[in-house]
C-alpha positions in Angstrom: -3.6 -40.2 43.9 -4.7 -37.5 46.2 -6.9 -34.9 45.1 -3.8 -32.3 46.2 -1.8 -34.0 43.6 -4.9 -34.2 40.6 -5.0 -30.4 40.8 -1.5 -29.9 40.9 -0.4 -31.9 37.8 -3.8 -30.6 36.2 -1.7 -26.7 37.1 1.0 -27.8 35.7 -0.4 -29.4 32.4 -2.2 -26.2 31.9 0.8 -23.6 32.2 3.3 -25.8 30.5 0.4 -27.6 27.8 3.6 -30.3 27.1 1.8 -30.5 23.6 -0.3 -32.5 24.4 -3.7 -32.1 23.2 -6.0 -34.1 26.1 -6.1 -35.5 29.6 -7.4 -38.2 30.5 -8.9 -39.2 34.2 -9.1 -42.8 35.0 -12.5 -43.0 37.0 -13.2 -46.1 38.7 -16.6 -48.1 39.9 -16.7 -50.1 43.2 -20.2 -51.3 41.8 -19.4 -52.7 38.3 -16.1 -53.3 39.3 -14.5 -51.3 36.5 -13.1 -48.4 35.3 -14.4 -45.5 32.8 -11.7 -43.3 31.1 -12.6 -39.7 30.5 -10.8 -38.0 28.1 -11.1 -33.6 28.1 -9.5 -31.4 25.5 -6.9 -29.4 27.1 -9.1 -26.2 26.5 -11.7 -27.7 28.8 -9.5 -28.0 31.5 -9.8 -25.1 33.7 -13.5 -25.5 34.1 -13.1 -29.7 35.0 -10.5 -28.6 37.2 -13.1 -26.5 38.9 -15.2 -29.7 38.8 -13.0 -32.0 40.2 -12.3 -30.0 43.1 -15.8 -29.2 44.1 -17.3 -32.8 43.4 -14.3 -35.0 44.6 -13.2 -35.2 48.1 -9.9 -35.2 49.5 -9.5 -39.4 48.8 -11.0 -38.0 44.9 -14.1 -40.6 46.1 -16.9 -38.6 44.3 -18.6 -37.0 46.9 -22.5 -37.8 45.7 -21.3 -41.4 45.2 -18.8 -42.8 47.4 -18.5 -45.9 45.0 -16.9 -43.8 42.1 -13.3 -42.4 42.7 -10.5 -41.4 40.6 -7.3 -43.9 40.7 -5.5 -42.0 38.0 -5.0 -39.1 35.3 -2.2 -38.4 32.8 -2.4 -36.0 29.8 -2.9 -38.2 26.5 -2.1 -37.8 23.2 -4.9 -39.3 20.6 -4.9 -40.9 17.3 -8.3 -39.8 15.8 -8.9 -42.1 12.3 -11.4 -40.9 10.2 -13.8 -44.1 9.3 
């Protein structure tokens, strides 16, 4: 995944919401070897759009640590139990 193609199904998520509550970005770490799932409400969006585009470079390699990039995002739809 490019970062061209993050924003653009990030756009699209936001004008057509799919109802879908969330999206998650899968975030992973050359150091530990693994990967860390973020998961934003859809009305955070716009501004972690605006994150993404100024943190991430064009590869989506995190630009103040070249070990963390994104390999993935999707929007998600979550099962919340109460405990």
């Amino acid at each position: 995944m490019t970062k061209d193609e993050l924003l653009e199904l990030m756009d699209d998520f936001m004008l057509n919401g799919w109802d879908i509550p969330h999206f998650c970005v899968e975030v992973f770490n050359d150091e530990i070897d693994d990967y860390e799932y973020i998961v934003n409400p859809a009305s955070s969006l716009s501004y972690k759009r605006k994150y993404y585009d100024k943190a991430y470079d064009d590869d989506l390699r995190l630009k103040a640590n070249n070990n963390i990039h994104i390999k993935d995002a999707y929007p998600l739809s979550v099962i919340r139990r109460k405990l």
